[in-house]
N, C-alpha and C positions, 0 to 999 in steps of 0.2 A: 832481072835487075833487083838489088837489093835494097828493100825498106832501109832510108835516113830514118835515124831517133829526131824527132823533131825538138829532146829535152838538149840534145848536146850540138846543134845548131849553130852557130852565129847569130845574131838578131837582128844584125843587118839589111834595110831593104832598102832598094830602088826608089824613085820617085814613081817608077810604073808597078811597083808595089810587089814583085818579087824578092825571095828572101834568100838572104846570101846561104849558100851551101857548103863553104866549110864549115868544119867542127871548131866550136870553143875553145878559147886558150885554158882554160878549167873551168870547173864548177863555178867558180866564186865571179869570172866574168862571161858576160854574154856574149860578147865577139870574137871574131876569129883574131887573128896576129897581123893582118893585112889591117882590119876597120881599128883593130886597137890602136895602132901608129899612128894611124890618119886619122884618129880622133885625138890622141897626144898632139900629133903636128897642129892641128886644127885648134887646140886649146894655148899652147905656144906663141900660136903665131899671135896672137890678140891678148898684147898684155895691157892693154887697156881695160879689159873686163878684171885681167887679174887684180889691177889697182882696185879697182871695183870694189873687187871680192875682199880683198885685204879692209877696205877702208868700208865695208858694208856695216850699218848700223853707229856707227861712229859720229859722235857730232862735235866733237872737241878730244884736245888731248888733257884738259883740266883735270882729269880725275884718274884714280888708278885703275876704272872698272873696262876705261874705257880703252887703256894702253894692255891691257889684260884680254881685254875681246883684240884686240889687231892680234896680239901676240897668238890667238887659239886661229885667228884666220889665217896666220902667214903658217903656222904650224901646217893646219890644213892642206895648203896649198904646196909646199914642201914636201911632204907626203905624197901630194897628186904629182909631182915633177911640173907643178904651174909656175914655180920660180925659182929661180936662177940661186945655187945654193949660197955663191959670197953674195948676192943682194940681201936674200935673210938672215945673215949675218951681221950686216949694214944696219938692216932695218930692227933688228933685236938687240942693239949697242946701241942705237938712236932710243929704241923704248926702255931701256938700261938708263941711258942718261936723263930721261923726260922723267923717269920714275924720280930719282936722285932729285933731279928738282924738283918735284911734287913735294918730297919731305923737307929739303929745303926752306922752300917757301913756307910750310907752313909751319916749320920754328920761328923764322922770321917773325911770321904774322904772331904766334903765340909771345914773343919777345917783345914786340910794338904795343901788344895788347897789356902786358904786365908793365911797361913803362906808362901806357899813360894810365892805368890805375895806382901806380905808386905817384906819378903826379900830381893825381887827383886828390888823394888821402895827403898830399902834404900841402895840396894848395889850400 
């Protein structure tokens, strides 16, 4: 019988702690082509974690740092195939327009702020 490389493995184990015996989809992952699906599927099916992920650190959309972190999380998750590519589309047009009123708003606020100083200098 011939010696498995235990480097090009699967990493996949059982609850009774044997370890899966096909080879690696490559170097760069540790499972075979069977656990990598069923770890995709498995990640898929729970997009309630995904919201999660996306909305992880996040305490407000007030500020641009924090439409900036969504944007690097939904990027992320895009990448892993965690969501659905017209949702991040959706949700990068929604951080698009959240941006736009950020700067908005705070002309605004800079326009209110220069009216009641000329108010004041004439009152």
């Amino acid at each position: 019988m011939a010696m498995i490389d235990e480097s090009t493995r699967c990493a996949h184990t059982t609850a009774s702690g044997r370890r899966c015996r096909m080879p690696r989809v490559n170097q760069h992952v540790r499972l075979c082509g069977t656990h990598l699906e069923a770890q995709r599927c498995a990640i898929r099916s729970d997009p309630a974690a995904d919201i999660h992920d996306v909305l992880d650190g996040i305490v407000d959309f007030g500020s641009a740092a924090s439409i900036h972190h969504l944007l690097a999380n939904l990027t992320t998750l895009l990448v892993d195939n965690r969501v659905d590519y017209r949702k991040a589309l959706v949700i990068a047009y929604l951080c698009q327009l959240a941006l736009q009123c950020l700067n908005l708003s705070r002309h605004e606020r800079r326009d209110l702020a220069d009216r009641a100083g000329n108010q004041s200098l004439e009152g």
